[in-house]
C-alpha positions, -999 to 999 in steps of 0.1 A, spaced: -632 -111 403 -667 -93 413 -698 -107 424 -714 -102 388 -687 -126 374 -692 -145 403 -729 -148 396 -728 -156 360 -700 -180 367 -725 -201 392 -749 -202 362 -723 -215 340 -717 -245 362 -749 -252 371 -761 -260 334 -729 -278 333 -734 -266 292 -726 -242 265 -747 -217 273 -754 -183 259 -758 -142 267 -792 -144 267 -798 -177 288 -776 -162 316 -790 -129 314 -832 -141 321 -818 -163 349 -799 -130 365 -829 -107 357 -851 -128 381 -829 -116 408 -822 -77 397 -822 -55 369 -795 -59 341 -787 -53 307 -778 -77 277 -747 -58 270 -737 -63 306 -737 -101 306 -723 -100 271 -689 -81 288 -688 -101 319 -689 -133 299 -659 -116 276 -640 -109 302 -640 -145 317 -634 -160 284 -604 -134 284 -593 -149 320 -592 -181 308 -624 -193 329 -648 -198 302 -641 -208 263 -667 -199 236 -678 -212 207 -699 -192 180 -731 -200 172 -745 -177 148 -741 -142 154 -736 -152 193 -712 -173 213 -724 -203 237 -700 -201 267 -688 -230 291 -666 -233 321 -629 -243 314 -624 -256 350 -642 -260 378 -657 -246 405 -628 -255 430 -602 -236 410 -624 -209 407 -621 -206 444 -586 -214 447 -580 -187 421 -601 -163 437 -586 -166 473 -551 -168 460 -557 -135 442 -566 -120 476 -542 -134 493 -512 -118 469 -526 -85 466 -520 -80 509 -490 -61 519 -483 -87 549 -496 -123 536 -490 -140 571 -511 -113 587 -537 -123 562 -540 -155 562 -541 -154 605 -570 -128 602 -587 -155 576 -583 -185 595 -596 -166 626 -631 -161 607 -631 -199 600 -654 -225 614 -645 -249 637 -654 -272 605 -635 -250 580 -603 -258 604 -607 -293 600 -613 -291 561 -581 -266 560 -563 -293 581 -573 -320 562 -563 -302 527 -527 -294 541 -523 -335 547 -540 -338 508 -510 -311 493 -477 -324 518 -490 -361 508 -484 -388 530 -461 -392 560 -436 -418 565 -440 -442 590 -416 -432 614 -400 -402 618 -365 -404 606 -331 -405 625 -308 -380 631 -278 -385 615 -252 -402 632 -278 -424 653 -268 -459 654 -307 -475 650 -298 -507 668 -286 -492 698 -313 -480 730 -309 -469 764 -280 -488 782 -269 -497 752 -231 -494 747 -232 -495 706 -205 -529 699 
């Protein structure tokens, strides 16, 4: 996904509405030069990817976001992560340009996914659990 997608996607969520070509396109066009036809394609192409549905509206379409910004993210960084020839390697070299901060979040996401942990670890196999140190097991 490209920055332009990225950019129109930010206005999508930001109206948190149906919004159309023309809305997106005088919100881009107060940061650089772009044409209608432009914005029209981007927004196509997310509804094609899934991240936007459409609904017509006359002769035009009003747009919204199908999920959220999170996904978005996910999706985007997932994408990344597939198209590297040594996915370890990648994921070290992105973790290395994290935050101290980012770390924490990472960690804390990891406990979110593996859920929570049981109390106590459990017992190898074979371990009698009444027995401890001097104990003779009867």
């Amino acid at each position: 996904m490209g920055e332009l997608e990225d950019s129109v996607m930010t206005r999508v969520w930001k109206w948190n509405r149906p919004v159309t070509v023309r809305e997106v396109l005088e919100d881009l066009q107060q940061e650089r030069s772009i044409a209608y036809t432009t914005v029209m394609t981007v927004l196509d192409n997310l509804h094609q990817k899934g991240w936007v549905r459409r609904e017509a509206e006359g002769r035009a379409y009003r747009y919204e976001a199908v999920s959220t910004r999170a996904a978005y993210a996910a999706a985007l960084m997932n994408d990344a992560w597939s198209q590297s020839d040594n996915p370890a390697a990648a994921l070290v070299a992105f973790f290395g340009m994290m935050s101290e901060e980012q770390r924490h979040q990472l960690r804390d996401a990891v406990r979110m996914v593996q859920g929570p942990e049981t109390p106590e670890a459990e017992k190898p196999v074979g371990e009698n659990p009444g027995s401890g140190p001097g104990d003779s097991g009867r």
